[in-house]
Structure formats: C-alpha cells, structure tokens
N, CA, C and O atoms as CSV, one atom per row, in Angstrom:
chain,resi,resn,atom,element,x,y,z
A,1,UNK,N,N,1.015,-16.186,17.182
A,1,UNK,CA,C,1.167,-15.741,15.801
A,1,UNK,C,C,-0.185,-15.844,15.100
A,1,UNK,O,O,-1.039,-16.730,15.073
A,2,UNK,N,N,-0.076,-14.465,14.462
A,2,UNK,CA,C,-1.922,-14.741,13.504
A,2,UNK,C,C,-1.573,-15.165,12.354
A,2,UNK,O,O,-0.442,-15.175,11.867
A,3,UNK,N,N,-2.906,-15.651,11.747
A,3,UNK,CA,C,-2.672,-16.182,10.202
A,3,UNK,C,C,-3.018,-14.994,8.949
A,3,UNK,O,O,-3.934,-14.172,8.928
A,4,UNK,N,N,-2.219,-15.174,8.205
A,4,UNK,CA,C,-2.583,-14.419,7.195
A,4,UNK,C,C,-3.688,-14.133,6.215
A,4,UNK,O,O,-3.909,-15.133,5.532
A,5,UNK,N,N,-4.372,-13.223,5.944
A,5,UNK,CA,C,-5.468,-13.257,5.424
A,5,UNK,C,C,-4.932,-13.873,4.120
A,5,UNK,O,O,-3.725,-13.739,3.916
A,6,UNK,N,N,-5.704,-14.559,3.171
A,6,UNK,CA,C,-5.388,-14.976,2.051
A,6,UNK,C,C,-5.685,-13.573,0.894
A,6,UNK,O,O,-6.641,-12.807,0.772
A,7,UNK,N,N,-3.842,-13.748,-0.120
A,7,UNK,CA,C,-4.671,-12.468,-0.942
A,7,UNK,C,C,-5.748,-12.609,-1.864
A,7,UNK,O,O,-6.432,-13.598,-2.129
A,8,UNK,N,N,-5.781,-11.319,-2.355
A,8,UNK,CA,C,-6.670,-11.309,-3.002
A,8,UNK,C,C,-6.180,-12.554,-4.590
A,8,UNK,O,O,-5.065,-12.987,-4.882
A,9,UNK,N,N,-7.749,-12.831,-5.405
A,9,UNK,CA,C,-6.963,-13.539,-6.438
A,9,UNK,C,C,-6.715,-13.077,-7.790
A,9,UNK,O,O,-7.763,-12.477,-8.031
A,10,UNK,N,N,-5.808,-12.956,-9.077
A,10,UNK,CA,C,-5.476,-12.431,-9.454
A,10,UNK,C,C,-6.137,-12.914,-11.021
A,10,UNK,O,O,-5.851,-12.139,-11.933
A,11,UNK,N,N,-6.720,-13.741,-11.278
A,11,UNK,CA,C,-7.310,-15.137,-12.442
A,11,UNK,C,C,-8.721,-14.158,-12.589
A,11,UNK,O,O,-9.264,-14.056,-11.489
A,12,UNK,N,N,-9.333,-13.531,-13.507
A,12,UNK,CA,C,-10.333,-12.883,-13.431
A,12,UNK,C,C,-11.791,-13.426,-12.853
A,12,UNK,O,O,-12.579,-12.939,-12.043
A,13,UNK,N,N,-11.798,-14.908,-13.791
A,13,UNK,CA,C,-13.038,-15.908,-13.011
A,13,UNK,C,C,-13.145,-16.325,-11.741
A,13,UNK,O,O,-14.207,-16.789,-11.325
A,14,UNK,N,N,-11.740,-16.178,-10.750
A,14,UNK,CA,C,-11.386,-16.652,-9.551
A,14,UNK,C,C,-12.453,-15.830,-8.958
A,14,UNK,O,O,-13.583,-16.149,-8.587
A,15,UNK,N,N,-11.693,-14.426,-8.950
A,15,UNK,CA,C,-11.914,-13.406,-8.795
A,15,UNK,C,C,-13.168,-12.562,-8.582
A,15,UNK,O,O,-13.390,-11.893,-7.573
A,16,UNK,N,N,-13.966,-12.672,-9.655
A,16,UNK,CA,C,-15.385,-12.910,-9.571
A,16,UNK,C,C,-16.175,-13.937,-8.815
A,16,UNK,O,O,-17.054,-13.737,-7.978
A,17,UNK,N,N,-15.752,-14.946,-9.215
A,17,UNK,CA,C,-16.110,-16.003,-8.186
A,17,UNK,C,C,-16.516,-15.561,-7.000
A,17,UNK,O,O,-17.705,-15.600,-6.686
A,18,UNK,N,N,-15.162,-14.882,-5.855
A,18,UNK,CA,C,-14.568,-15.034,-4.544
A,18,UNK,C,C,-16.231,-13.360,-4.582
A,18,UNK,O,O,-17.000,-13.182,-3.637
A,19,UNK,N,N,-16.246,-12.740,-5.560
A,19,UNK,CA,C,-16.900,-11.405,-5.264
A,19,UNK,C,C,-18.235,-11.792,-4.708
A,19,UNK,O,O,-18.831,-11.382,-3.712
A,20,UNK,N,N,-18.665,-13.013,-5.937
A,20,UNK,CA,C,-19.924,-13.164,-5.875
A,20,UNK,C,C,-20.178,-13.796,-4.161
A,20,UNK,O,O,-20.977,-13.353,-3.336
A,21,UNK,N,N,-19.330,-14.810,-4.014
A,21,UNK,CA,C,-19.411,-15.826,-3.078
A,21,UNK,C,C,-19.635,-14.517,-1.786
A,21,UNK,O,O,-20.604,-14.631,-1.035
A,22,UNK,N,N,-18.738,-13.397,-1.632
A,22,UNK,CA,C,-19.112,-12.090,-0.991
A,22,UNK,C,C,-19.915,-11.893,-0.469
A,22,UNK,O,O,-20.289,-11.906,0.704
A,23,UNK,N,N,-20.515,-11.523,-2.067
A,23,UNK,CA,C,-21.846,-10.744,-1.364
A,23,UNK,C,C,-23.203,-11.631,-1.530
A,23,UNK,O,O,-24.122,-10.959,-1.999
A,24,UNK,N,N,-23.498,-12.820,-1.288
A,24,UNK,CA,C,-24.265,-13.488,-1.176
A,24,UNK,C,C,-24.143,-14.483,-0.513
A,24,UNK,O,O,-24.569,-15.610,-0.765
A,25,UNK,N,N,-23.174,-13.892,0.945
A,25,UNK,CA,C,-23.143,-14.938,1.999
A,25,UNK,C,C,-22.383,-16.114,1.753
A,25,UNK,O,O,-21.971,-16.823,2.672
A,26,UNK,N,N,-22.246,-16.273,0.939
A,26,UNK,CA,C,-21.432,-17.411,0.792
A,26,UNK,C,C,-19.993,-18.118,1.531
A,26,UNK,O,O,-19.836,-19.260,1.960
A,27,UNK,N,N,-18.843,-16.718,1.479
A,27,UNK,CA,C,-17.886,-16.507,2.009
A,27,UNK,C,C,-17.959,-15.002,2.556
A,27,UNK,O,O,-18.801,-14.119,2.391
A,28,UNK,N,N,-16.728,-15.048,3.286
A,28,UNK,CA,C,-16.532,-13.810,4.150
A,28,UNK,C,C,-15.482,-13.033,3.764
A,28,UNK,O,O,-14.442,-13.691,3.725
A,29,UNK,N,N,-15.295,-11.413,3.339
A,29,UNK,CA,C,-14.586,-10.465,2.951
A,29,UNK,C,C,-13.651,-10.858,4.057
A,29,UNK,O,O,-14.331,-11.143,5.042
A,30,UNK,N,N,-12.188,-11.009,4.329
A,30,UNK,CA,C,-11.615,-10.700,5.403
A,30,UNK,C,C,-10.676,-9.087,5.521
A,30,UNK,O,O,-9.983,-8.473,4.710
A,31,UNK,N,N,-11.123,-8.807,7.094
A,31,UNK,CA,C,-10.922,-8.131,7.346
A,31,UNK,C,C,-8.974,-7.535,7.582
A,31,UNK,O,O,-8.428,-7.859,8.637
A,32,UNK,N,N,-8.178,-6.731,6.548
A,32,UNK,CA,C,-6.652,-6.508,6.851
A,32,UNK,C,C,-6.338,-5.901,8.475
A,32,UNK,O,O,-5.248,-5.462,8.840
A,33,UNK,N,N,-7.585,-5.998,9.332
A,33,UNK,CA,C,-6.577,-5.556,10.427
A,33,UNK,C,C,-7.265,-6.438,11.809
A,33,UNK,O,O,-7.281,-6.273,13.028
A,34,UNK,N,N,-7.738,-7.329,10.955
A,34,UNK,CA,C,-8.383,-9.142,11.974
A,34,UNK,C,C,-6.892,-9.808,12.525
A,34,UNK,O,O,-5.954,-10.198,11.830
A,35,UNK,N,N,-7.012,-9.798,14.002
A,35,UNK,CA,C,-5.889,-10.143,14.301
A,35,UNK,C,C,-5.083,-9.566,14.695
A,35,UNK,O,O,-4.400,-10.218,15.485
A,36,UNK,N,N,-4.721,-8.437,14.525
A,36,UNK,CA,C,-3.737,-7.213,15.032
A,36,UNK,C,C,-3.822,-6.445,16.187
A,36,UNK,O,O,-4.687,-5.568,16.180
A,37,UNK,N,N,-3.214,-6.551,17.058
A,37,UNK,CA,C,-3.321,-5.251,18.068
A,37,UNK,C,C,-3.555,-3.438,17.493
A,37,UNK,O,O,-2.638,-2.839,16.932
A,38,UNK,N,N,-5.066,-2.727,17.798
A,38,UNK,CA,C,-5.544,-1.830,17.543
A,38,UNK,C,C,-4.431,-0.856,17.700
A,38,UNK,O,O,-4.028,-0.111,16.807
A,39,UNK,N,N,-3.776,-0.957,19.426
A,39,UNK,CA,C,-2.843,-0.026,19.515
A,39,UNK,C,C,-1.915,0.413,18.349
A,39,UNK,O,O,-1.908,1.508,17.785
A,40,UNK,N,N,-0.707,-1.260,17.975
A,40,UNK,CA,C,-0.200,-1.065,17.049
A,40,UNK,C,C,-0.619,-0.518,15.674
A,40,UNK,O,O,-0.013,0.341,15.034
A,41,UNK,N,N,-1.708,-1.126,15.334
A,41,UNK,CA,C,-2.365,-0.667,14.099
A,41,UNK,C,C,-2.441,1.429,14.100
A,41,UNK,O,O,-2.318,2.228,13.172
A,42,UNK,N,N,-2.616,1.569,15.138
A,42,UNK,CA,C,-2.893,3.342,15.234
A,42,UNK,C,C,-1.484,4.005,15.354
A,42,UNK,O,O,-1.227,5.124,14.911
A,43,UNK,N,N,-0.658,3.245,15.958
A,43,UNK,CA,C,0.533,3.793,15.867
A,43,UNK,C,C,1.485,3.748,14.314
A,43,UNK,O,O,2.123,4.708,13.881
A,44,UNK,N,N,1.420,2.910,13.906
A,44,UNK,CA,C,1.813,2.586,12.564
A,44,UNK,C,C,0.901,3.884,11.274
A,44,UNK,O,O,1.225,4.515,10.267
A,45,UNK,N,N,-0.139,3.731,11.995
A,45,UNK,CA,C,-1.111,4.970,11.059
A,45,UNK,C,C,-0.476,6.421,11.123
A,45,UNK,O,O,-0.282,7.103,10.117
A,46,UNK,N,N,-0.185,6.806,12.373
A,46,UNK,CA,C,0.440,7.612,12.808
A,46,UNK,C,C,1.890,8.449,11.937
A,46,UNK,O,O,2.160,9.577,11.524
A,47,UNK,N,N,2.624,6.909,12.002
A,47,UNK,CA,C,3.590,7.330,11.582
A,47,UNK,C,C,3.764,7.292,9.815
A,47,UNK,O,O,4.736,7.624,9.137
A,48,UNK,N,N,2.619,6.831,9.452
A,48,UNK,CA,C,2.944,6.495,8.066
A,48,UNK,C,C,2.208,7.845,7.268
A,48,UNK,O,O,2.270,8.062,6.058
A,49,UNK,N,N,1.433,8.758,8.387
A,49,UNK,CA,C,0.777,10.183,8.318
A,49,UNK,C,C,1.643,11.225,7.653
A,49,UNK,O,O,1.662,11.931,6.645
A,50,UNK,N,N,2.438,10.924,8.873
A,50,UNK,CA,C,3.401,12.139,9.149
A,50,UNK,C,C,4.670,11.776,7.906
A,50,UNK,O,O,5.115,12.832,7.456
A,51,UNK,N,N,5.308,10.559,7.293
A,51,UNK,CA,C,6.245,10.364,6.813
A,51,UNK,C,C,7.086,11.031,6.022
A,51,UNK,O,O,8.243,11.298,6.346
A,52,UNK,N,N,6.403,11.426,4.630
A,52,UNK,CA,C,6.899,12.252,4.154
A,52,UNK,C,C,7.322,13.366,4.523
A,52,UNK,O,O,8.530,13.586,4.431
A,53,UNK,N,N,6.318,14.496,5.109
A,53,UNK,CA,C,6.383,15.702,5.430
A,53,UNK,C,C,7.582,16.012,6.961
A,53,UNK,O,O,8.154,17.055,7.276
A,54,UNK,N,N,7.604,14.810,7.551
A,54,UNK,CA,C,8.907,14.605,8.264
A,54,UNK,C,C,9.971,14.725,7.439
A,54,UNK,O,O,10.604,15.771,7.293
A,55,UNK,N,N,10.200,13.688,6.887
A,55,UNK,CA,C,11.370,13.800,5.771
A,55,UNK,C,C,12.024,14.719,5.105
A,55,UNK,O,O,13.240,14.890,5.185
A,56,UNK,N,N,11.063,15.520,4.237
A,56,UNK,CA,C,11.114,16.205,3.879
A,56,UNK,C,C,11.568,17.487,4.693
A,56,UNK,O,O,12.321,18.226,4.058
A,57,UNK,N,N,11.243,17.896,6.004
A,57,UNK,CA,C,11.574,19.115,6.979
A,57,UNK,C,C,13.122,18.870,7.322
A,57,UNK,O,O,13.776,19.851,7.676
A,58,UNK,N,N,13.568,17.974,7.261
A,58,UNK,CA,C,15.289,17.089,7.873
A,58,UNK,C,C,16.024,17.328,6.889
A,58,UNK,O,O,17.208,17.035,7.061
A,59,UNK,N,N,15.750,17.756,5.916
A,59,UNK,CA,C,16.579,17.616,4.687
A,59,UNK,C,C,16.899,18.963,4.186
A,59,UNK,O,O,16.144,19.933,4.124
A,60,UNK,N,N,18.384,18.855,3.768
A,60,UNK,CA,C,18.422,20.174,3.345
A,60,UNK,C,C,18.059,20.316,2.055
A,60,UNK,O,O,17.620,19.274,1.569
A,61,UNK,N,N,18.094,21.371,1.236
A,61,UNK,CA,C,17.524,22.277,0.495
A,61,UNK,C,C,17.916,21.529,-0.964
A,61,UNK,O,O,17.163,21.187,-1.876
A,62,UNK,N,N,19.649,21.383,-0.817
A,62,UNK,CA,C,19.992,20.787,-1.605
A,62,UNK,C,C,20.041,19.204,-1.735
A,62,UNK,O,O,20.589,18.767,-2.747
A,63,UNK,N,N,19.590,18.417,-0.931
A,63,UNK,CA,C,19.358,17.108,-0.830
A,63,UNK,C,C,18.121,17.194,-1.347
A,63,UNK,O,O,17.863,16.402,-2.254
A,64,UNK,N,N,17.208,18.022,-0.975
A,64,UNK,CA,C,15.928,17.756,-1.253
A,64,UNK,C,C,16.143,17.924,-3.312
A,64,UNK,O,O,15.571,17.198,-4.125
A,65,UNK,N,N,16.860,18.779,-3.562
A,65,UNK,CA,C,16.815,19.168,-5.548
A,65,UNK,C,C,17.493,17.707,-5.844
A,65,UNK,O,O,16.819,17.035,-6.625
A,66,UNK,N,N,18.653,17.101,-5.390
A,66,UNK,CA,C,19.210,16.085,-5.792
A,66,UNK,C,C,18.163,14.956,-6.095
A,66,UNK,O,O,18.059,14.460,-7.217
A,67,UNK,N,N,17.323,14.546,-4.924
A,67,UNK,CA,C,16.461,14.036,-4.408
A,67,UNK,C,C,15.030,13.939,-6.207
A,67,UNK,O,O,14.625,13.172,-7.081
A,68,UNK,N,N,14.894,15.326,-5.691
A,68,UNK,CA,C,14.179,15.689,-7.270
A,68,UNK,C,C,14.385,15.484,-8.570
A,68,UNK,O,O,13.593,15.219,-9.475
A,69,UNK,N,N,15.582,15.643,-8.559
A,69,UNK,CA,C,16.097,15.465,-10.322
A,69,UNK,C,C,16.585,13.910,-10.495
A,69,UNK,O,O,16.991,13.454,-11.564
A,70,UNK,N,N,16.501,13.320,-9.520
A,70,UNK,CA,C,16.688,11.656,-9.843
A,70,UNK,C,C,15.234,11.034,-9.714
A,70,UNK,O,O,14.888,10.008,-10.299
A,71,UNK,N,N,14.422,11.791,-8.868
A,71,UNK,CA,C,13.374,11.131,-9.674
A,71,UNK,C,C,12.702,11.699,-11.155
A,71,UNK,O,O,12.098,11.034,-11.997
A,72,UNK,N,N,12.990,13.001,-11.166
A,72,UNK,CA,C,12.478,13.361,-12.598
A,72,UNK,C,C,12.945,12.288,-13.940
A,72,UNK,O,O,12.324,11.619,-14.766
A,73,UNK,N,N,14.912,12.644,-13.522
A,73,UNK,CA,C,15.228,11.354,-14.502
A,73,UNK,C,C,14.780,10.466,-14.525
A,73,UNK,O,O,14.913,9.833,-15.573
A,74,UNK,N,N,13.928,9.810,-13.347
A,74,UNK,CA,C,13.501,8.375,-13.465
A,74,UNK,C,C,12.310,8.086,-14.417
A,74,UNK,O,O,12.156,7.161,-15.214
A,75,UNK,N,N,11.482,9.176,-14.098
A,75,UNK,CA,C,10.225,9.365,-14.507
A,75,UNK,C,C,10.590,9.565,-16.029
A,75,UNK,O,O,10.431,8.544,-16.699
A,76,UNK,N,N,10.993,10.543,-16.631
A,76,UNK,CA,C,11.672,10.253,-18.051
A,76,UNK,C,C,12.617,9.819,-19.057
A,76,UNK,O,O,12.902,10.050,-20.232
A,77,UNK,N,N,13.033,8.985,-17.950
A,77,UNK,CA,C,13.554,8.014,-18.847
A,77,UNK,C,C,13.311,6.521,-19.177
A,77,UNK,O,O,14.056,5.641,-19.609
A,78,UNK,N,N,11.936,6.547,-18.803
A,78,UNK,CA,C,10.981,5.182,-18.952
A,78,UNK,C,C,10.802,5.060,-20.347
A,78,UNK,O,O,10.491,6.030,-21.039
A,79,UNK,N,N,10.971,3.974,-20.784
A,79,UNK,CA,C,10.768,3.618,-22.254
A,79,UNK,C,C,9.099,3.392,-22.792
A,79,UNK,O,O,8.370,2.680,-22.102
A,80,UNK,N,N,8.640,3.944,-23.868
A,80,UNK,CA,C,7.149,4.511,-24.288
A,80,UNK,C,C,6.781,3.292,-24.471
A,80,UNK,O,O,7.838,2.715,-24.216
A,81,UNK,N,N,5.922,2.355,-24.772
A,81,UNK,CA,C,5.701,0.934,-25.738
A,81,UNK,C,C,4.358,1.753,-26.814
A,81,UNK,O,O,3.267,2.281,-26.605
A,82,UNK,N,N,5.239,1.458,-28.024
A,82,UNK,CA,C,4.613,1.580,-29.161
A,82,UNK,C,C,3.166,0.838,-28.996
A,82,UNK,O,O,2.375,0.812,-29.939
C-alpha cells in the first residue's frame, strides 16, 4: 500500500509558506502519480477520455433532453446572493 501525498493546504500563510519552501529547495512538490502503477494510471486516462462522449452515444435521444432539462433546472434554480 502507498502513502498518500499530503493535500494541498488551504490557510493562505500555510500555503505560501509550503510555495516558498518549493521553490527554494526547501521541500519537495509531490508528485499525484508517485507511487502508482503507470499502466493503471494510462488506463484510467483512457477511460476518463472517452467518458462522456461514450455516454452520451448509449443514450437515447430522449434520455439525453430529460438528462438536459434537469440540469438546466439545476443551473437556474440556484439562489443569486445579494
């Protein structure tokens, strides 16, 4: 089992901190695919390529409008903040 890269931090001074420490040697950027089998990593790329436009070909015509108008509703019916 690999270890998880630590995330990123979210505290603005942290944050800066971790940038500076970066790029002046200090600490090391880690890398999101340190640890992983390449294969898997390309296969996963693969499929996350193609996803939509798969989806989308499987579906009929009218799944696909249903599909549409619930996200439209979604999209407008978000509340504005004054």
């Amino acid at each position: 089992m690999t270890a998880k890269a630590p995330k990123r931090l979210r505290d603005a001074n942290q944050l800066a901190k971790q940038i500076v420490d970066i790029s002046t040697g200090s600490a090391r950027d880690q890398d999101p695919y340190e640890g992983k089998n390449p294969a898997a990593v390309e296969l996963g790329r693969r499929g996350g390529k193609k996803g939509g436009k798969a989806r989308a070909e499987t579906l009929t015509p009218e799944q696909r409008s249903k599909i549409a108008k619930k996200a439209a509703k979604a999209r407008w019916s978000k509340k504005v903040a004054d």
